[in-house]
PDB file with SEQRES, HELIX, SHEET and CRYST1 records, atoms N, CA, C and O in Angstrom:
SEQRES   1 A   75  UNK UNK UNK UNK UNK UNK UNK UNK UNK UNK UNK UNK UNK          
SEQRES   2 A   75  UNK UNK UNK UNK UNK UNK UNK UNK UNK UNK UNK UNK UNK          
SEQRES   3 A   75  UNK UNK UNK UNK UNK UNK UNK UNK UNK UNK UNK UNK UNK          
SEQRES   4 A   75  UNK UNK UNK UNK UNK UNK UNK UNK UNK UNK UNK UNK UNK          
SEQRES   5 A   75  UNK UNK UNK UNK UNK UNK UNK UNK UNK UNK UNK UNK UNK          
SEQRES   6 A   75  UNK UNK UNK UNK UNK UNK UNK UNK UNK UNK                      
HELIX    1 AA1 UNK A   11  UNK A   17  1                                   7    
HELIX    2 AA2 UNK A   23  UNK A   29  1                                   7    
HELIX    3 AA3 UNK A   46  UNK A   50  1                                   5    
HELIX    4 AA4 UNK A   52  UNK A   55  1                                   4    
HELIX    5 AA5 UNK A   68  UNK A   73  1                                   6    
SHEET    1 AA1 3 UNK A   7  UNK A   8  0                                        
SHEET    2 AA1 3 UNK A  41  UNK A  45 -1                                        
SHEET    3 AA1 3 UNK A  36  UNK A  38 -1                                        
CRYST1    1.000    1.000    1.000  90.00  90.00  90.00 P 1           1          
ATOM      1  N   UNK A   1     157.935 124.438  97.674  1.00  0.00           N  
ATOM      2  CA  UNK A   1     158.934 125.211  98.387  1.00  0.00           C  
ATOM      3  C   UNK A   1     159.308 126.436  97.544  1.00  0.00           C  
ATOM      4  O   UNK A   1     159.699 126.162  96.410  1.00  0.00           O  
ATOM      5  N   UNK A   2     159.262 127.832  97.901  1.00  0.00           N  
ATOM      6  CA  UNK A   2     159.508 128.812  97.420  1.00  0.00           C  
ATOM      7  C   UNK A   2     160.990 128.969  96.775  1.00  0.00           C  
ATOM      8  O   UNK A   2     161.912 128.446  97.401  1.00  0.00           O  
ATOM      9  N   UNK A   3     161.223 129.510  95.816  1.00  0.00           N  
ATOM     10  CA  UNK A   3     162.740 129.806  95.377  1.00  0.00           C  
ATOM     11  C   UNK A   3     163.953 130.323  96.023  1.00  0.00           C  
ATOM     12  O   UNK A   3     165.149 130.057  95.911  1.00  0.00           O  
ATOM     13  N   UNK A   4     163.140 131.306  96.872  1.00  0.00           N  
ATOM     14  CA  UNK A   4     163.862 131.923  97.644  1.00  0.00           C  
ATOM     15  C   UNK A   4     163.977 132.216  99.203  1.00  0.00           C  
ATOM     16  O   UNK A   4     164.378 132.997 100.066  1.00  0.00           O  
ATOM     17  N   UNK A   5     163.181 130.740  98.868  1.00  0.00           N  
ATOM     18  CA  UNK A   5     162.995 129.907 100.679  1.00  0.00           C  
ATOM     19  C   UNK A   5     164.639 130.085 101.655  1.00  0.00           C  
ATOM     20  O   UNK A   5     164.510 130.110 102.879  1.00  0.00           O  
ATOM     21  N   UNK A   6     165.999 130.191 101.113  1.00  0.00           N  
ATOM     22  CA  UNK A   6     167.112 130.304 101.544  1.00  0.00           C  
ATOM     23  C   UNK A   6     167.935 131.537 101.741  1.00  0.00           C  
ATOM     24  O   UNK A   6     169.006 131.692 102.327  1.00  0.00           O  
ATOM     25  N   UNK A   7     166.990 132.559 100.959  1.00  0.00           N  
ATOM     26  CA  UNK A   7     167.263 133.761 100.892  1.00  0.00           C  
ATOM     27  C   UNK A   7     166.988 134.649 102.174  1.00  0.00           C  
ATOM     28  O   UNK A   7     166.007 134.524 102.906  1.00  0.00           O  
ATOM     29  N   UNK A   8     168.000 135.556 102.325  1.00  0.00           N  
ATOM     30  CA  UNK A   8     167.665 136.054 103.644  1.00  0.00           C  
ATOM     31  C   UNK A   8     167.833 137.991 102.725  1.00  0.00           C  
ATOM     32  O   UNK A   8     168.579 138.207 101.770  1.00  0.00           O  
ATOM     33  N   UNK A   9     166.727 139.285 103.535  1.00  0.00           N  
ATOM     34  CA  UNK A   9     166.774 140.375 102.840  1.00  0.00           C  
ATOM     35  C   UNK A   9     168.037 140.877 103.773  1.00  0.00           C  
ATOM     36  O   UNK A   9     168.746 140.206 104.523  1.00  0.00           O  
ATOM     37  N   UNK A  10     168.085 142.511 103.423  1.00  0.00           N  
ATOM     38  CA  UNK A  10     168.981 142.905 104.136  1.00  0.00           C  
ATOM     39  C   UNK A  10     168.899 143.078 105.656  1.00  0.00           C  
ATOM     40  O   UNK A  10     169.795 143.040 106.499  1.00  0.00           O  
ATOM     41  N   UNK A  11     167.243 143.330 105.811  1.00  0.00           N  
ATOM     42  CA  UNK A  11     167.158 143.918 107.469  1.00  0.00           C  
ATOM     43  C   UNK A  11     166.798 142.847 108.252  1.00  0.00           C  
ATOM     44  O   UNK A  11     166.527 142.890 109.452  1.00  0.00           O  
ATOM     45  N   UNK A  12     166.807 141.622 107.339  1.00  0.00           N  
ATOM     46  CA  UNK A  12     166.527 140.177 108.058  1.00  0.00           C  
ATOM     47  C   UNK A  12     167.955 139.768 108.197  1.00  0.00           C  
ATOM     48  O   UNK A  12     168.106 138.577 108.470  1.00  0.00           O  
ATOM     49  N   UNK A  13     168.871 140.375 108.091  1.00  0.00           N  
ATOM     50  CA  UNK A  13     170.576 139.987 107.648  1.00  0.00           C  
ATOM     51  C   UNK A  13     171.274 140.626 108.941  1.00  0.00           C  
ATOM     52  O   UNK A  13     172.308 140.185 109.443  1.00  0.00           O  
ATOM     53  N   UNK A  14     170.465 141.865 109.461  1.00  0.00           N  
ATOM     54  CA  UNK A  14     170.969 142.887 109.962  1.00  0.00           C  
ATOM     55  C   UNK A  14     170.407 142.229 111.491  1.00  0.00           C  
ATOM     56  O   UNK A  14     171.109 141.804 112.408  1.00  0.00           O  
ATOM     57  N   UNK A  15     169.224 142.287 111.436  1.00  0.00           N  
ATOM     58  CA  UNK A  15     168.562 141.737 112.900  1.00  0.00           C  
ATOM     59  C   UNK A  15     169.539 139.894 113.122  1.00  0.00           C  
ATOM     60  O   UNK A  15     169.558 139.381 114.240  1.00  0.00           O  
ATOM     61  N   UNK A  16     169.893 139.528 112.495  1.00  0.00           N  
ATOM     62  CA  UNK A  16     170.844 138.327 112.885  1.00  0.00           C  
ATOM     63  C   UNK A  16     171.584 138.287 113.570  1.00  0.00           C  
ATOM     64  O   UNK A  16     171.728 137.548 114.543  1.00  0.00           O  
ATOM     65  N   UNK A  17     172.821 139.913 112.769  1.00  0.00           N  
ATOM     66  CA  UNK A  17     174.024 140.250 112.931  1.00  0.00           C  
ATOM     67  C   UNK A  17     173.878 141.399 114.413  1.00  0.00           C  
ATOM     68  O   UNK A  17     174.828 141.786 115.093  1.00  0.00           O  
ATOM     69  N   UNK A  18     172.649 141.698 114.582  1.00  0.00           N  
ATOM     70  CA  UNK A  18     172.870 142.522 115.364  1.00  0.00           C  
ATOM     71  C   UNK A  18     173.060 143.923 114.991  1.00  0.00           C  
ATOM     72  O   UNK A  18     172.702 144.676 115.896  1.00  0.00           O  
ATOM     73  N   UNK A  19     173.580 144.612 113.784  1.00  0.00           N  
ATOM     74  CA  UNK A  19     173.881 145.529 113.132  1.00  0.00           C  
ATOM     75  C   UNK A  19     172.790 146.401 112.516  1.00  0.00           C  
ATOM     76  O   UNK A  19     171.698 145.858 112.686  1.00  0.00           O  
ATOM     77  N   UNK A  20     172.697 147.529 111.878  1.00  0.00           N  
ATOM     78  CA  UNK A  20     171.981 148.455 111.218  1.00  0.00           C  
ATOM     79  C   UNK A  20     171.929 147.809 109.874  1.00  0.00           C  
ATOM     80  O   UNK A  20     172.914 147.226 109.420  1.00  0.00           O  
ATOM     81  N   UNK A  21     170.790 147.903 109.224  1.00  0.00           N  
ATOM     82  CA  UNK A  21     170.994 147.375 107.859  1.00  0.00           C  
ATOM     83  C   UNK A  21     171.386 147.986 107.081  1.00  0.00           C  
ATOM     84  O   UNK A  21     171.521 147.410 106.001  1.00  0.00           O  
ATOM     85  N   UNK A  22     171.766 149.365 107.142  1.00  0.00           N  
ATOM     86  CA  UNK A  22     172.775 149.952 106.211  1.00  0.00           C  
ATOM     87  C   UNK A  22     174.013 149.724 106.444  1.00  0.00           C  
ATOM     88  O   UNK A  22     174.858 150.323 105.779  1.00  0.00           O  
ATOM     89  N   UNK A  23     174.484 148.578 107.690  1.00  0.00           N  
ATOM     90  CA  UNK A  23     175.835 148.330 107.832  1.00  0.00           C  
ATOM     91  C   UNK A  23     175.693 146.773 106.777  1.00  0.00           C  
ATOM     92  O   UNK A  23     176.508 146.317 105.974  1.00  0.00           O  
ATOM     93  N   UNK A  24     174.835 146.447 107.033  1.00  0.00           N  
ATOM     94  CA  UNK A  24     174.808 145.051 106.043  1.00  0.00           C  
ATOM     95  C   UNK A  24     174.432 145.435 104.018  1.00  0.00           C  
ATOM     96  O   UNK A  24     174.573 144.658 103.074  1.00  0.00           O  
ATOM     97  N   UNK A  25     174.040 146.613 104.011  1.00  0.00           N  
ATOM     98  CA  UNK A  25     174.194 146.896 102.634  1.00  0.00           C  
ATOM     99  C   UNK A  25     175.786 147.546 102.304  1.00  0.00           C  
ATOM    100  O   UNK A  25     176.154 147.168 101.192  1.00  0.00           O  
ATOM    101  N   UNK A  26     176.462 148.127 102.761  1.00  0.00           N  
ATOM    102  CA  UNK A  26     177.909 148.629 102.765  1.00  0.00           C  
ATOM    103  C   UNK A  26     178.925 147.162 102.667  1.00  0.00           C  
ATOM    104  O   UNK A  26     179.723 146.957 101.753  1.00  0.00           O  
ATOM    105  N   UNK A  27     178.672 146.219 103.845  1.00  0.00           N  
ATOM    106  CA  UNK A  27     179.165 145.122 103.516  1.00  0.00           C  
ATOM    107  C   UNK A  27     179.014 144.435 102.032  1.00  0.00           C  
ATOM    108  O   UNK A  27     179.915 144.212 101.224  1.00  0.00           O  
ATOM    109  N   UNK A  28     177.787 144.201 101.926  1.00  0.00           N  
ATOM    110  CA  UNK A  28     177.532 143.673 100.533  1.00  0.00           C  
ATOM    111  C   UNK A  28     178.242 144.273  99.282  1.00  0.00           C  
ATOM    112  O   UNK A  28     178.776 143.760  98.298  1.00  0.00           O  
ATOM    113  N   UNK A  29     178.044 145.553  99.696  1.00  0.00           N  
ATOM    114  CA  UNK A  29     178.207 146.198  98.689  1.00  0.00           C  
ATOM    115  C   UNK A  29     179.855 145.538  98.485  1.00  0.00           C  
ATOM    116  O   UNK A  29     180.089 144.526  97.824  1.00  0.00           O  
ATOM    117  N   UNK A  30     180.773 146.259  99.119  1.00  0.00           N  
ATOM    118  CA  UNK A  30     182.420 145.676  99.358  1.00  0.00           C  
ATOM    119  C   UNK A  30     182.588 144.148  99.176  1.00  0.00           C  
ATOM    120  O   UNK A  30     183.741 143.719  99.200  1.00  0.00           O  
ATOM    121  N   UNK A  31     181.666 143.365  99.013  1.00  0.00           N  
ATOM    122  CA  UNK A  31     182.503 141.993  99.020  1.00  0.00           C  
ATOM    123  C   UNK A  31     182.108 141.017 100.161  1.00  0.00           C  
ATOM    124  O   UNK A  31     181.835 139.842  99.917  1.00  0.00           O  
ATOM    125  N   UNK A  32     182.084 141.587 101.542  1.00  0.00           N  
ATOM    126  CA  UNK A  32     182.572 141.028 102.422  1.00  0.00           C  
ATOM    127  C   UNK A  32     181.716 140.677 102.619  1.00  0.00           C  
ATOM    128  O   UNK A  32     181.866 140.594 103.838  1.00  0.00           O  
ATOM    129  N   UNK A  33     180.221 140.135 102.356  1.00  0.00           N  
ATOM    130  CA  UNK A  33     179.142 139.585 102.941  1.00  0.00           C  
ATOM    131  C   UNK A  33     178.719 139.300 100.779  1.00  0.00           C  
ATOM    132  O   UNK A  33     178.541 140.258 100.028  1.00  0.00           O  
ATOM    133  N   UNK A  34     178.661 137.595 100.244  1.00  0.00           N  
ATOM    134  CA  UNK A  34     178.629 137.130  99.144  1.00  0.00           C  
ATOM    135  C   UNK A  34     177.137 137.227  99.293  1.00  0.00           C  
ATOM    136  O   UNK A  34     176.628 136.547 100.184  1.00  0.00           O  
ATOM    137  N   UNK A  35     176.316 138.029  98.493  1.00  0.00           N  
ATOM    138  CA  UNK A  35     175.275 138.364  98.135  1.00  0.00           C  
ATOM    139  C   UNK A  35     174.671 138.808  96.282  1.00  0.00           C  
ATOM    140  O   UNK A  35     175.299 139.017  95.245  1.00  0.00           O  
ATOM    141  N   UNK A  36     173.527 138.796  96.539  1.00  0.00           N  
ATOM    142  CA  UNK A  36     173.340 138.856  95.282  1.00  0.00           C  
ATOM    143  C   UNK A  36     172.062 140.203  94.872  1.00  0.00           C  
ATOM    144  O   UNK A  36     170.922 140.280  95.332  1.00  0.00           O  
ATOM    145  N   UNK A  37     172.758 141.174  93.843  1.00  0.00           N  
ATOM    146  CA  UNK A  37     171.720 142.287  94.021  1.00  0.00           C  
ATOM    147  C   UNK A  37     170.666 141.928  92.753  1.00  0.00           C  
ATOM    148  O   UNK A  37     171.064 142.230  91.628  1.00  0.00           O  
ATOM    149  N   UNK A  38     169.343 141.300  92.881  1.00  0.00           N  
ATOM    150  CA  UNK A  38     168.008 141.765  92.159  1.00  0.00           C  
ATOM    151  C   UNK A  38     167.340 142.522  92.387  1.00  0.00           C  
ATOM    152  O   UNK A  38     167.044 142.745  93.561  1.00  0.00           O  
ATOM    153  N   UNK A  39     166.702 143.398  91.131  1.00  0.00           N  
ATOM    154  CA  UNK A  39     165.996 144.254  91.258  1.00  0.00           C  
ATOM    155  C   UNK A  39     166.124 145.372  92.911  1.00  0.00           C  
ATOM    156  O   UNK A  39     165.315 145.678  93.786  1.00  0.00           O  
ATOM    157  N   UNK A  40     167.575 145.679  92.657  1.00  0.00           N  
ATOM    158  CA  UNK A  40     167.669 146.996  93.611  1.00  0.00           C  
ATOM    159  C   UNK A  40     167.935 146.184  94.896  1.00  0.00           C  
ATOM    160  O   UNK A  40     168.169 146.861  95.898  1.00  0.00           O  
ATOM    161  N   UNK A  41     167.937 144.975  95.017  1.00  0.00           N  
ATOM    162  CA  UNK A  41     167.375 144.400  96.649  1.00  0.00           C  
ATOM    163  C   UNK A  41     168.555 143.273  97.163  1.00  0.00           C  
ATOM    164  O   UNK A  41     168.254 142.089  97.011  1.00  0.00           O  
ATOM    165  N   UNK A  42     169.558 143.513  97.616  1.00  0.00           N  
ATOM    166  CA  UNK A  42     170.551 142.510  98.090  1.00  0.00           C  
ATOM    167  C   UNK A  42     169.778 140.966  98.481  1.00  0.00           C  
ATOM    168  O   UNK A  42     169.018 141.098  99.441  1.00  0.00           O  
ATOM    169  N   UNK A  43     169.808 140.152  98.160  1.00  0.00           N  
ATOM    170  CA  UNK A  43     169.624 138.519  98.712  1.00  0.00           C  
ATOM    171  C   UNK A  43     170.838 137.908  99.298  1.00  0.00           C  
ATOM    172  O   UNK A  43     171.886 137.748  98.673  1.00  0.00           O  
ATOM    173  N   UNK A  44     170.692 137.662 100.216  1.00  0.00           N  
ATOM    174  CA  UNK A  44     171.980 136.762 101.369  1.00  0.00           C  
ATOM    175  C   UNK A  44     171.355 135.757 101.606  1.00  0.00           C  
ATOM    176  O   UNK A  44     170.359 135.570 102.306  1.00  0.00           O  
ATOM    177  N   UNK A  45     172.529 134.471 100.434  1.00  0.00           N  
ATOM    178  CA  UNK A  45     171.819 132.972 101.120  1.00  0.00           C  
ATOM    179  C   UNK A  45     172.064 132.757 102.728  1.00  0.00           C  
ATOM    180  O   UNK A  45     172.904 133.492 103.247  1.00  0.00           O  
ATOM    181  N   UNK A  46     171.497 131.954 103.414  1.00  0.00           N  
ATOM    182  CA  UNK A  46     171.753 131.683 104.808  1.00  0.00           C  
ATOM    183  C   UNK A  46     172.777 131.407 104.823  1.00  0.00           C  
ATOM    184  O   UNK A  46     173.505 131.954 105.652  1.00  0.00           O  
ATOM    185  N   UNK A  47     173.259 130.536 104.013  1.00  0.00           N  
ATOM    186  CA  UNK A  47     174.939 129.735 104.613  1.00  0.00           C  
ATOM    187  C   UNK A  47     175.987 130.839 104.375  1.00  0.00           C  
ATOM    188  O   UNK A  47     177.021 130.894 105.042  1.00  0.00           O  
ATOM    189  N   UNK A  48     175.721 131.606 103.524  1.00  0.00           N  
ATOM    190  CA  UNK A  48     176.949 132.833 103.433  1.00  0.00           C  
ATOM    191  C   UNK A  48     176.915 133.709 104.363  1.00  0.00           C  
ATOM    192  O   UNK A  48     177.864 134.457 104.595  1.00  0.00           O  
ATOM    193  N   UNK A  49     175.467 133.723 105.210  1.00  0.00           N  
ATOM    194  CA  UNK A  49     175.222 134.521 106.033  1.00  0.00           C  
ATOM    195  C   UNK A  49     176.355 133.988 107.468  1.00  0.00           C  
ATOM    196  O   UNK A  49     177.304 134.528 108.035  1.00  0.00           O  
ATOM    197  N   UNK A  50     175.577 132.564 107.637  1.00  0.00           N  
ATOM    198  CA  UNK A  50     176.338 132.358 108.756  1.00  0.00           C  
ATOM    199  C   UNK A  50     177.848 131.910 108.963  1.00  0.00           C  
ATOM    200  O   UNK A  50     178.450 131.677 110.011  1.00  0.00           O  
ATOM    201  N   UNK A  51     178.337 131.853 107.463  1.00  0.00           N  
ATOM    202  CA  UNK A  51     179.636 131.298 107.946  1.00  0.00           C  
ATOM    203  C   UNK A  51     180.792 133.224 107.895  1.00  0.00           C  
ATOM    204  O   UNK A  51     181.976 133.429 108.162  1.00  0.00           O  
ATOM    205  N   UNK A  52     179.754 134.120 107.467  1.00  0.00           N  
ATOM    206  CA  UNK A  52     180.078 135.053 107.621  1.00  0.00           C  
ATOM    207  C   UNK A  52     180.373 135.934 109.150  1.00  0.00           C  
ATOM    208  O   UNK A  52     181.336 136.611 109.508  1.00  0.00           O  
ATOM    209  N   UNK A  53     178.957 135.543 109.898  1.00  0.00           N  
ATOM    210  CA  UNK A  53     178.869 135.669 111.186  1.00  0.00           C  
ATOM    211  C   UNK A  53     179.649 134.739 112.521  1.00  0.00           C  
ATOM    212  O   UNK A  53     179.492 134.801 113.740  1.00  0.00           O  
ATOM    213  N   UNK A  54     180.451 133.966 111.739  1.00  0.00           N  
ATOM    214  CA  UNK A  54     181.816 132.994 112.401  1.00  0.00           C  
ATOM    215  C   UNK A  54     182.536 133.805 112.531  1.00  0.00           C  
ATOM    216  O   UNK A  54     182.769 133.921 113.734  1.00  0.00           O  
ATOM    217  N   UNK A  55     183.374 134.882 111.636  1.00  0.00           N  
ATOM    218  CA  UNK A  55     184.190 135.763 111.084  1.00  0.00           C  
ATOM    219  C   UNK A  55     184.045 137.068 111.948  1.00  0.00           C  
ATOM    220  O   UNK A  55     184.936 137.426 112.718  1.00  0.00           O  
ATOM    221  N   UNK A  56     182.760 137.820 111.758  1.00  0.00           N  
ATOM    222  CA  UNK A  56     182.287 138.586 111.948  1.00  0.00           C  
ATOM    223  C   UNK A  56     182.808 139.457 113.330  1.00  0.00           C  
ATOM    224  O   UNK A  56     182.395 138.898 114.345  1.00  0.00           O  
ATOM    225  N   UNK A  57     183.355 140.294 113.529  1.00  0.00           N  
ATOM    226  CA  UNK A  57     183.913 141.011 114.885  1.00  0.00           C  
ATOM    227  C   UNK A  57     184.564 142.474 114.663  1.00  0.00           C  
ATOM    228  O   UNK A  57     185.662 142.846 115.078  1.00  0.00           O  
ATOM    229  N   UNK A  58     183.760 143.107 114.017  1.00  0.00           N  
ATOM    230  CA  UNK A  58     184.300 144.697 113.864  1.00  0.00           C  
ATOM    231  C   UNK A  58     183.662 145.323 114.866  1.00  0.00           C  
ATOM    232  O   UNK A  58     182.625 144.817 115.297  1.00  0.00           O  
ATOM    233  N   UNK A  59     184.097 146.380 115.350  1.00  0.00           N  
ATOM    234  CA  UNK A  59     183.309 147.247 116.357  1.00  0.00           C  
ATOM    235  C   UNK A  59     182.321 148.220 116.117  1.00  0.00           C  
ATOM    236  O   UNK A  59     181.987 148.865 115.124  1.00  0.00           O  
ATOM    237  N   UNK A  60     181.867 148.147 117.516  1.00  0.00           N  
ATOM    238  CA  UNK A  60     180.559 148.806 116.898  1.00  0.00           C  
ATOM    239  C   UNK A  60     181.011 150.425 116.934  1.00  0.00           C  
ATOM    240  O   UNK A  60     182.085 150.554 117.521  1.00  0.00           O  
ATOM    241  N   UNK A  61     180.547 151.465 116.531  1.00  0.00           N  
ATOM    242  CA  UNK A  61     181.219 152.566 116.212  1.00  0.00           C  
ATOM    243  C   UNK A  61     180.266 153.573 116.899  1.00  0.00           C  
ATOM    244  O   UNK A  61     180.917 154.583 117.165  1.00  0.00           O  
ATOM    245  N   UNK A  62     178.845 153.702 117.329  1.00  0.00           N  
ATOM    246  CA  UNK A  62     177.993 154.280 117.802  1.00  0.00           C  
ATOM    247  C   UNK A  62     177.925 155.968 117.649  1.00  0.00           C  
ATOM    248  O   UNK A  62     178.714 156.578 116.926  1.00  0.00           O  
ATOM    249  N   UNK A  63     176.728 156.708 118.539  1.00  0.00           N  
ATOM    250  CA  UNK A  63     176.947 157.875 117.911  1.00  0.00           C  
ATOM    251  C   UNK A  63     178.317 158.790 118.294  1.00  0.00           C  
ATOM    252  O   UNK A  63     178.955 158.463 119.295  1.00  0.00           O  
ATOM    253  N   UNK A  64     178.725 159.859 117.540  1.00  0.00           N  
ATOM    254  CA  UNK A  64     179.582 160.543 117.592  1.00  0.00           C  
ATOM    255  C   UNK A  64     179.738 161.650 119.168  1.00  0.00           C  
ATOM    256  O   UNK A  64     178.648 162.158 119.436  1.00  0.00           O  
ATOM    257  N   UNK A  65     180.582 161.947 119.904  1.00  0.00           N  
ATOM    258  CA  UNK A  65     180.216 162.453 121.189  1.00  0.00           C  
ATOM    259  C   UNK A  65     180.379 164.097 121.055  1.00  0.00           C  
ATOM    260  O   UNK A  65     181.057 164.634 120.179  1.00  0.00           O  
ATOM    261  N   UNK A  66     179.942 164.510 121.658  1.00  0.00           N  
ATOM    262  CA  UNK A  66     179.830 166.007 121.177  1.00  0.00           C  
ATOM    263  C   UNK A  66     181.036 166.774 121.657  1.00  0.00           C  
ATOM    264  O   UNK A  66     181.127 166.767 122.885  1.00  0.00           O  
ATOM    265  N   UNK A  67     182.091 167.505 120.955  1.00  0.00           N  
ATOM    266  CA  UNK A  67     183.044 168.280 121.712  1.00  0.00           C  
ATOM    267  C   UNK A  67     183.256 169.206 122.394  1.00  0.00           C  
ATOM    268  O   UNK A  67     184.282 169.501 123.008  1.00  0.00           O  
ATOM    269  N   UNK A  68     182.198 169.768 122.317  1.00  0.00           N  
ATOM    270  CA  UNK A  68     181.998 171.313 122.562  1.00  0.00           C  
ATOM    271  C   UNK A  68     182.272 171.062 124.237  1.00  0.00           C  
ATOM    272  O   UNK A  68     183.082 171.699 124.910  1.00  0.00           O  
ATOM    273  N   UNK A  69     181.350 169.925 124.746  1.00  0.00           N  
ATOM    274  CA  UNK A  69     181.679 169.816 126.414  1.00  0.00           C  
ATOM    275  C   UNK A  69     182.885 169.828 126.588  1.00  0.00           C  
ATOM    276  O   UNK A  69     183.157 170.335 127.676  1.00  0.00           O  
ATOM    277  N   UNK A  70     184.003 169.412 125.862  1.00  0.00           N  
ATOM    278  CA  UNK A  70     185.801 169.400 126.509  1.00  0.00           C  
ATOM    279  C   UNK A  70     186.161 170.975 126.297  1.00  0.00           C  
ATOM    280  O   UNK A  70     187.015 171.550 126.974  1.00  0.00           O  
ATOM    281  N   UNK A  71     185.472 171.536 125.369  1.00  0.00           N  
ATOM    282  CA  UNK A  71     186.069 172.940 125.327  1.00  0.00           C  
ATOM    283  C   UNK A  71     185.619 173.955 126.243  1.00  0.00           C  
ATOM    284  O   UNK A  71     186.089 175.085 126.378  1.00  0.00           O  
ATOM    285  N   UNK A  72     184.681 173.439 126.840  1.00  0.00           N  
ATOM    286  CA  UNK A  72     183.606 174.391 127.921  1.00  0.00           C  
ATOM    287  C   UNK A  72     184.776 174.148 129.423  1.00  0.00           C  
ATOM    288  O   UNK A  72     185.058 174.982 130.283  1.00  0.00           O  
ATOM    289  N   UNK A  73     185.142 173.060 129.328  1.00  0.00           N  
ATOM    290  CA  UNK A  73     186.011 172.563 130.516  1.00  0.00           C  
ATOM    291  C   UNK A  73     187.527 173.157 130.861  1.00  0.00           C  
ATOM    292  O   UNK A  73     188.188 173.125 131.899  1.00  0.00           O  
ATOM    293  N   UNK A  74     187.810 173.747 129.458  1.00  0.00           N  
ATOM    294  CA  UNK A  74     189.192 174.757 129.028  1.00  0.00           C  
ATOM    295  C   UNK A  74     189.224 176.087 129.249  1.00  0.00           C  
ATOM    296  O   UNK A  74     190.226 176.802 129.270  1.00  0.00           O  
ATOM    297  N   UNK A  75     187.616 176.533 129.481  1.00  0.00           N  
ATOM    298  CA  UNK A  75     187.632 177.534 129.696  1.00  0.00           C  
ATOM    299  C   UNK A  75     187.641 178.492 130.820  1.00  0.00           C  
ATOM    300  O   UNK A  75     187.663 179.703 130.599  1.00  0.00           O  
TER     301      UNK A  75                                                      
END                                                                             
């Protein structure tokens, strides 16, 4: 059995959560997802993963909407 048979990466963390995996490296980074950084590379055991994803309910924030259309509408 491999060592790191329990280990989950970041974009295997991210496709779980549903999220971008730069939202699951920002987490890590802060605390809020107990991970471990080797060699440059976050490791998320499974069980921290999922008792994380119990918790888990921030919104999703998506892209930014462009303003310029409300000002075209003022004019």
């Amino acid at each position: 059995m491999p060592v790191l048979h329990d280990y989950l990466t970041v974009v295997e963390a991210a496709d779980i959560l549903g999220v971008h995996w730069e939202t699951v490296k920002r987490l890590c980074r802060e605390g809020r997802i107990p991970a471990e950084k080797v060699h440059n590379k976050w490791l998320i055991h499974k069980d921290n993963l999922r008792e994380f994803a119990l918790n888990y309910n921030e919104p999703r924030r998506g892209k930014r909407k462009n303003k310029a259309g409300k000002r075209g509408l003022q004019e």
